[in-house]
N, CA, C and O of each residue as an XYZ file, in Angstrom:
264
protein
N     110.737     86.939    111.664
C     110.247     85.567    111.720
C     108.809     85.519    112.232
O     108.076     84.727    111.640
N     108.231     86.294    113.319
C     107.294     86.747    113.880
C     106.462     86.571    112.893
O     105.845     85.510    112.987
N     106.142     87.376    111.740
C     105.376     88.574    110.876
C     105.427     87.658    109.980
O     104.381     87.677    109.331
N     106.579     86.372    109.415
C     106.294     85.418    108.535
C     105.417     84.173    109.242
O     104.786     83.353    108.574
N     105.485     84.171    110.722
C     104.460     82.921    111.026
C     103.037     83.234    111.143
O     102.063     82.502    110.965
N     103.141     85.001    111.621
C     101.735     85.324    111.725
C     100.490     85.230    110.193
O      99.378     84.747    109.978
N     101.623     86.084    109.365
C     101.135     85.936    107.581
C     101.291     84.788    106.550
O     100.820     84.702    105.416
N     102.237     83.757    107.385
C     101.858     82.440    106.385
C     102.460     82.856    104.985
O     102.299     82.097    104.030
N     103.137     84.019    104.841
C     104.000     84.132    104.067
C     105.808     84.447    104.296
O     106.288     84.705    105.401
N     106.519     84.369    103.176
C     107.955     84.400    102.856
C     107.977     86.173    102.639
O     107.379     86.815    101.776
N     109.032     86.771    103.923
C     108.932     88.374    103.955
C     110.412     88.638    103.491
O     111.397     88.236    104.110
N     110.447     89.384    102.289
C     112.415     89.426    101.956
C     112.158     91.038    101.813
O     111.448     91.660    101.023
N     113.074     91.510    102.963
C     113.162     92.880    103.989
C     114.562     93.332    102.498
O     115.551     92.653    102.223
N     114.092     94.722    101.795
C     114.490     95.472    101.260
C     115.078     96.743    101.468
O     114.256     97.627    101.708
N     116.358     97.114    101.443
C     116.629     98.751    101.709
C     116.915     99.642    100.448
O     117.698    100.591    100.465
N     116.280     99.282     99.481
C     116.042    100.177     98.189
C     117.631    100.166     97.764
O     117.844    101.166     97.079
N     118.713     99.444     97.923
C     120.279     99.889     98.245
C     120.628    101.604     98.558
O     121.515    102.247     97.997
N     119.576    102.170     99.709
C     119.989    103.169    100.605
C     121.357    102.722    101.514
O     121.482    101.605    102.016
N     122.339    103.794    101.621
C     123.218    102.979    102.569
C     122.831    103.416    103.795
O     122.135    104.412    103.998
N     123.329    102.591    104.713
C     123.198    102.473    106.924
C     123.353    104.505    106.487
O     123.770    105.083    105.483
N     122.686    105.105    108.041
C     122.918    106.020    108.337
C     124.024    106.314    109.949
O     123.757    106.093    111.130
N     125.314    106.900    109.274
C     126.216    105.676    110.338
C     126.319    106.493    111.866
O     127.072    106.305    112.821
N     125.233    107.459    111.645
C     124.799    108.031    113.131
C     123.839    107.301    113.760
O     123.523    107.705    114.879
N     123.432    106.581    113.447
C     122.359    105.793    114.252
C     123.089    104.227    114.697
O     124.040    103.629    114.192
N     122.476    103.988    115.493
C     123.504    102.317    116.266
C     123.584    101.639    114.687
O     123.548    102.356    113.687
N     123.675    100.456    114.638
C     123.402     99.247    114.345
C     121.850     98.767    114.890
O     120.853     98.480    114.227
N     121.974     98.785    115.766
C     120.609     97.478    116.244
C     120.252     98.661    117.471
O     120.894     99.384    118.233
N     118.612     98.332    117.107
C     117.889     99.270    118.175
C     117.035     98.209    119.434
O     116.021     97.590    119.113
N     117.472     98.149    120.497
C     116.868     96.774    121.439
C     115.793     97.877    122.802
O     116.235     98.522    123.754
N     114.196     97.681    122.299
C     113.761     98.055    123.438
C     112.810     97.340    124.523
O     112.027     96.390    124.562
N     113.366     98.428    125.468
C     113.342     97.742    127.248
C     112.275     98.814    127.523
O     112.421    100.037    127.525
N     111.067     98.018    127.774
C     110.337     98.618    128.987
C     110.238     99.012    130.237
O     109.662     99.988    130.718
N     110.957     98.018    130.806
C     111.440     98.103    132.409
C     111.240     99.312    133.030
O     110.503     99.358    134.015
N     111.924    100.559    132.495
C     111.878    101.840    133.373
C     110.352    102.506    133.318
O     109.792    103.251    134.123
N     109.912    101.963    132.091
C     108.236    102.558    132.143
C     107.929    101.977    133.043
O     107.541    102.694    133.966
N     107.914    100.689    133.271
C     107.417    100.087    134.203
C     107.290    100.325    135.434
O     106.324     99.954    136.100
N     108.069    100.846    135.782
C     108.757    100.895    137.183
C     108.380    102.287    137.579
O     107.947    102.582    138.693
N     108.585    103.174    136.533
C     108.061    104.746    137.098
C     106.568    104.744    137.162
O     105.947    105.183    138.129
N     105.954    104.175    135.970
C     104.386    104.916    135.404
C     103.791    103.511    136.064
O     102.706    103.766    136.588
N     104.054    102.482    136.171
C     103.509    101.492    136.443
C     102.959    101.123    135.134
O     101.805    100.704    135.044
N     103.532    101.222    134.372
C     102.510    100.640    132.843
C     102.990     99.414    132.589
O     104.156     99.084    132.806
N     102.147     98.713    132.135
C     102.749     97.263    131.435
C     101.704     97.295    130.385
O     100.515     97.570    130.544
N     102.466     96.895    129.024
C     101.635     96.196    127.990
C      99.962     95.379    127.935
O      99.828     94.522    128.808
N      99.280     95.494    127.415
C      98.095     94.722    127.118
C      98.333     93.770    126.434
O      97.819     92.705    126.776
N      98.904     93.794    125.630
C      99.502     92.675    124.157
C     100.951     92.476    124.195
O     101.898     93.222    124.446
N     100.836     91.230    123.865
C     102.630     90.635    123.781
C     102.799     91.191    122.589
O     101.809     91.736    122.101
N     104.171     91.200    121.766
C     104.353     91.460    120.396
C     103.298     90.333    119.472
O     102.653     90.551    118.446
N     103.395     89.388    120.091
C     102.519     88.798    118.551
C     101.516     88.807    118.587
O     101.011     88.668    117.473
N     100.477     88.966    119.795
C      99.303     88.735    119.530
C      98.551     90.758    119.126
O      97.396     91.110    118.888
N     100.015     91.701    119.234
C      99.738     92.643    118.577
C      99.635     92.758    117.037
O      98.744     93.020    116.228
N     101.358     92.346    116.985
C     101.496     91.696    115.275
C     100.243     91.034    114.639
O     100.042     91.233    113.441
N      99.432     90.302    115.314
C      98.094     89.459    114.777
C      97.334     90.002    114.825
O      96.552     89.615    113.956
N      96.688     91.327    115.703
C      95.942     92.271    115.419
C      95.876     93.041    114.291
O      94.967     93.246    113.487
N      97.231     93.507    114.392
C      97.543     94.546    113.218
C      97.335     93.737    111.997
O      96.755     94.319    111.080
N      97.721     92.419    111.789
C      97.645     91.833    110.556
C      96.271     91.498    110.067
O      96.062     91.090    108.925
N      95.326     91.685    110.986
C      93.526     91.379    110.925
C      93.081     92.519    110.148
O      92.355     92.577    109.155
N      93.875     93.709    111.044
C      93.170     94.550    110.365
C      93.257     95.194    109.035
O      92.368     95.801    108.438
N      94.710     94.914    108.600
C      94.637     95.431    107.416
C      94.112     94.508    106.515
O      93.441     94.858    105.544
N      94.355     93.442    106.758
C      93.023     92.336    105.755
C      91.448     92.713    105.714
O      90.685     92.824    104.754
N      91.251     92.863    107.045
C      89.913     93.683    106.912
C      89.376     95.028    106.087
O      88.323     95.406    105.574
N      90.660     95.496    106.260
C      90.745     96.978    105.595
C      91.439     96.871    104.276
O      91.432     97.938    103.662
N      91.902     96.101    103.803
C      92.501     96.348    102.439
C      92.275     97.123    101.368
O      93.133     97.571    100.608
N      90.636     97.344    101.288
C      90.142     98.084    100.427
C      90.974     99.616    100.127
O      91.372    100.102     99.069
N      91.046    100.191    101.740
C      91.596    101.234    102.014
C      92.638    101.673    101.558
O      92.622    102.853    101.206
N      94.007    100.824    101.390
C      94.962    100.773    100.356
C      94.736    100.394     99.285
O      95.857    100.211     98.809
N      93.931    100.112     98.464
C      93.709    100.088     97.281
C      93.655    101.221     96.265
O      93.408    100.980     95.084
């Protein structure tokens, strides 16, 4: 939902009909917390205003995939 408000477009997420690989979870949920707490690190960027970076730049760069 993120990645459709940042791009102003409609994103329909494809799995080529590969099936699940049924060693891996379902759903992958990550927690910073313990970085936090050991290394003292915290983020510079929230997810979206990373997501909005990243999305600058490949507009900027498009050529590059061309």
């Amino acid at each position: 939902n993120l990645a459709e408000k940042i791009s102003g477009k409609k994103i329909i997420v494809k799995n080529n009909g590969l099936a699940p690989d049924q060693k891996e979870p379902r759903a992958w949920v990550a927690d910073i917390k313990k970085t936090s707490e050991l290394l003292n690190w915290h983020p510079r960027n929230s997810l979206e205003s990373g997501l909005r970076k990243t999305f600058e730049w490949f507009k900027t760069h498009r050529k590059l995939y061309e």
